[in-house]
N, C-alpha and C positions, 0 to 999 in steps of 0.2 A: 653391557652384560647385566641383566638384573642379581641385586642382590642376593645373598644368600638368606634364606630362610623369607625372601620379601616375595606375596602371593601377586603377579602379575596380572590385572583383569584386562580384558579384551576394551578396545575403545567403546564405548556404548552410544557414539554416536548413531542414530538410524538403525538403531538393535531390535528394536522392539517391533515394528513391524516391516512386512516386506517392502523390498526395495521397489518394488514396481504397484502399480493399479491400473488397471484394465477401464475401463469407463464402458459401459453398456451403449448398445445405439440409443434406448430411452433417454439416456443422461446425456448425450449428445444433442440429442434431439432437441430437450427440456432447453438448454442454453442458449441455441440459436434459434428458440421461437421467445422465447424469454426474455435472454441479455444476463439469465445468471444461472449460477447451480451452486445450489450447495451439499460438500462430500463429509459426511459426516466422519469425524476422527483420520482425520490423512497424515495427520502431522503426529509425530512422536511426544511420551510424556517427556521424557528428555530432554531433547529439543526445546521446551517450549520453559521447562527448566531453567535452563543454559540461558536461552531468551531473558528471563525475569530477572539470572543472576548478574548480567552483564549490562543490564539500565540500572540498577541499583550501584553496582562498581562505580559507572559514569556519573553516577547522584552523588556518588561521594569523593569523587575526584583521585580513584586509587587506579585507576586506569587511562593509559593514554588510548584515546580512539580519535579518529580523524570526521566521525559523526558532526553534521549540526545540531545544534538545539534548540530548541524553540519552547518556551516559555508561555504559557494563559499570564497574559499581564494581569489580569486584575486578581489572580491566586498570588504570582509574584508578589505583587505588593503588599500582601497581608504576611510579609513574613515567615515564611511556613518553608518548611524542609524542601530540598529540590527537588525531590521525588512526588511533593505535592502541589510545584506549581509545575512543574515542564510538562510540560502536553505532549511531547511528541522528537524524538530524533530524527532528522533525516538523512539519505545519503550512507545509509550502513553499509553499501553493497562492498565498502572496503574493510569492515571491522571484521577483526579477526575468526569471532563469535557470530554476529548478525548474519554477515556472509554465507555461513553454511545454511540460513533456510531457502533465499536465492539458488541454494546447488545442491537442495535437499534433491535427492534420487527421485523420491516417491513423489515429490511435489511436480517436477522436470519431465516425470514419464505421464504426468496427466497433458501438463501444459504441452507437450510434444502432440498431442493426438487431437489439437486444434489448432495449433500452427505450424507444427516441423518439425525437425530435429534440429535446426540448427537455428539459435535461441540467444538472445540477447537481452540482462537486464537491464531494465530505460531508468526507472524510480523506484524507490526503497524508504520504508518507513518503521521504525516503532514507533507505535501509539499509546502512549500512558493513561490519557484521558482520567484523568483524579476527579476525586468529588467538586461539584460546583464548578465542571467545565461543561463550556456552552456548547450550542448546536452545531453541527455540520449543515448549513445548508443546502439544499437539494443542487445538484454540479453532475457535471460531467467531466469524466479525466479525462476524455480526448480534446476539452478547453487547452490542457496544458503541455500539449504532447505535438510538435512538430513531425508529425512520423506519419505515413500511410504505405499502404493501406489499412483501412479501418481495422476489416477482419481478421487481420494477421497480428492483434495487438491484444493483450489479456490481460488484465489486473487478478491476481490472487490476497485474499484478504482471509489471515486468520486468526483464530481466539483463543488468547493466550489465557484469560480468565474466562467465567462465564458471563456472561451475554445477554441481555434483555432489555426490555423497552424501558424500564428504570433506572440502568446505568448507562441509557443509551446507545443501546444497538444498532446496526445499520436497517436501516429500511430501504426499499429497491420501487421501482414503478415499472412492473411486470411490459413486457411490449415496447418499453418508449424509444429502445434503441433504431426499431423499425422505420422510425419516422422519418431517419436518413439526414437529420438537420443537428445541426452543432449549435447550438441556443449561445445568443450572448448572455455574459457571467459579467456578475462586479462584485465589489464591496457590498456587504448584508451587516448593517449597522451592528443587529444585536449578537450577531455570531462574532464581531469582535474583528480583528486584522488577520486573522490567522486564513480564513477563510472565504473563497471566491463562491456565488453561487449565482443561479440561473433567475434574471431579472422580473419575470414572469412567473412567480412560482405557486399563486394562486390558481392559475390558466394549467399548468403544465404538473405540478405534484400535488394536488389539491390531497388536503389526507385522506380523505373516502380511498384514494388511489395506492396509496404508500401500503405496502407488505411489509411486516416487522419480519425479520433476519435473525431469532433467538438461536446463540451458539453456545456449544459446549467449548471447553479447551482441546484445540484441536482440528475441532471441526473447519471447514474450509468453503469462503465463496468465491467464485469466479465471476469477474466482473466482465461485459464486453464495456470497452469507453465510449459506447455513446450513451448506456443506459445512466436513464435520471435514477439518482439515487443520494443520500444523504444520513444521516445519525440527530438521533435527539440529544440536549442536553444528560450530565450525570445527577440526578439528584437522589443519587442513594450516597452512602458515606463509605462504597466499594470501589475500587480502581476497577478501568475497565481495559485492560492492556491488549493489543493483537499487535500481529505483524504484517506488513504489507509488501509486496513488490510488480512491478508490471512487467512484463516479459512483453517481445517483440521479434518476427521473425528478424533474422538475420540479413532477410533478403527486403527488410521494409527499404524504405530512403525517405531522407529527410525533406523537407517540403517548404517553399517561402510564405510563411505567415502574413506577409504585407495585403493590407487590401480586406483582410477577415478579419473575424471577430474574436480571432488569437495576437491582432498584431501588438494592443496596447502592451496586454502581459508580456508580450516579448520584449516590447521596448522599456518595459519595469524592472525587469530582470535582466538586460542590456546594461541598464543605468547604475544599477546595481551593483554589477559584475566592474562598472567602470570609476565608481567609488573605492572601490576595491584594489585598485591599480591593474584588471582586466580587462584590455578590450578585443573582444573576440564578440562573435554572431552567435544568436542566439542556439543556431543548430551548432555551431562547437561547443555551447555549453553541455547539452543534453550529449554530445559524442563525448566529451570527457568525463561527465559522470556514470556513464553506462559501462556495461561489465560483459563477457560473453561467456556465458555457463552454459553450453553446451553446442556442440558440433562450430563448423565453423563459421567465423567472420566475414561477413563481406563489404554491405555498405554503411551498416553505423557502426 
């Protein structure tokens, strides 16, 4: 029973704007001749709030979360607060906070009207990207993703600060998902360990090619995984924070990477998992970290 004389506000969770978005056949259209779209303001100031105050929490160790972290080593090494060298969280889809943009309404009822309603998320990220962190080389997330088919798979990508080719915004290579091929990805020296990218990247992203992706906080893109796309270095003295998740029909299935040009990664993250005292296959990794936020479950 609330106190006496104590004024009760409504959750303000997903308040601010409607719970639904309708998508136009234009803006359907745009994606799957594209490989992307961007929804201007989808996500709540709220939201994106809440976002900011709970990687700060985890920076300062007042919060338990079950998040990874991941660290720009060569920010690490200069000493600097942890809000200034971590690049990046993964695996939120279980934080308390993180969680809710995963099972944002508004975000669910887009992602539904490209693959379903019943919806499964695969991978999950905060992106701090601080000053003096390096480039995203040009990649494709269906590199990392054991799941088909293709089209039934979606990355949402959004900006929790604002966005530009200064702090390093995403740029996309309009068409290339079309080409129907999953490019071998490795190690890119100067982007550092954090980062796989596409081995040919003068042939296949050349910058004449690259579209800059300026976002507002808020704003939202949808990625298909095979489009080539990537982020420049930050060399302003701004954070550039978004958040990320890939949703996945529910009805995808998992798929044996042996033989392709995903097998090594598997076997890295195999070896990895078995450092760790787990051994388990590659596709039980990506089934235990995934979530199911909306309609029902079936094969991941």
């Amino acid at each position: 029973m609330p106190l006496k004389g104590l004024k009760v506000l409504p959750n303000p969770v997903f308040s601010e704007l409607p719970q639904n978005y309708r998508l136009s056949e234009e803006q359907k259209s745009f994606y799957w001749e594209n490989g992307y779209l961007v929804i201007k303001e989808l996500i709540d100031f709220t939201s994106l709030y809440s976002y900011k105050q709970r990687f700060l929490q985890i920076c300062k160790g007042i919060v338990d979360s079950p998040v990874m972290i991941v660290k720009e080593q060569a920010l690490f090494e200069k000493n600097l607060k942890p809000e200034e060298y971590i690049n990046k969280l993964q695996e939120i889809l279980y934080d308390d906070v993180f969680m809710t943009y995963g099972e944002h309404p508004r975000l669910l009822d887009v992602i539904s009207q490209f693959i379903g309603d019943d919806i499964t998320a695969i991978h999950s990220m905060f992106i701090n990207k601080p000053p003096g962190t390096a480039r995203h080389p040009p990649h494709q997330d269906l590199f990392y993703f054991p799941i088909r088919p293709v089209d039934k798979i979606i990355g949402s990508w959004t900006a929790v600060d604002h966005v530009n080719k200064d702090n390093g915004c995403l740029y996309v290579i309009p068409k290339s998902h079309k080409q129907d091929i999953l490019y071998p990805h490795g190690d890119v020296p100067e982007a550092g360990k954090l980062y796989h990218g596409i081995l040919n990247e003068e042939t296949l992203a050349p910058e004449h090619a690259r579209v800059s992706v300026d976002m507002a906080p808020g704003d939202t893109v949808l990625l298909h995984p095979r489009l080539l796309h990537g982020s420049g270095p930050n060399r302003t003295q701004r954070h550039r924070k978004a958040i990320t998740v890939h949703f996945a029909s529910s009805a995808c299935e998992y798929v044996d990477v042996r033989g392709s040009v995903q097998e090594r990664l598997a076997a890295d993250v195999q070896a990895a998992a078995t450092r760790r005292g787990l051994r388990v296959s590659y596709q039980d990794i990506w089934r235990y970290k995934s979530k199911q936020v909306k309609g029902v479950r079936s094969n991941l």
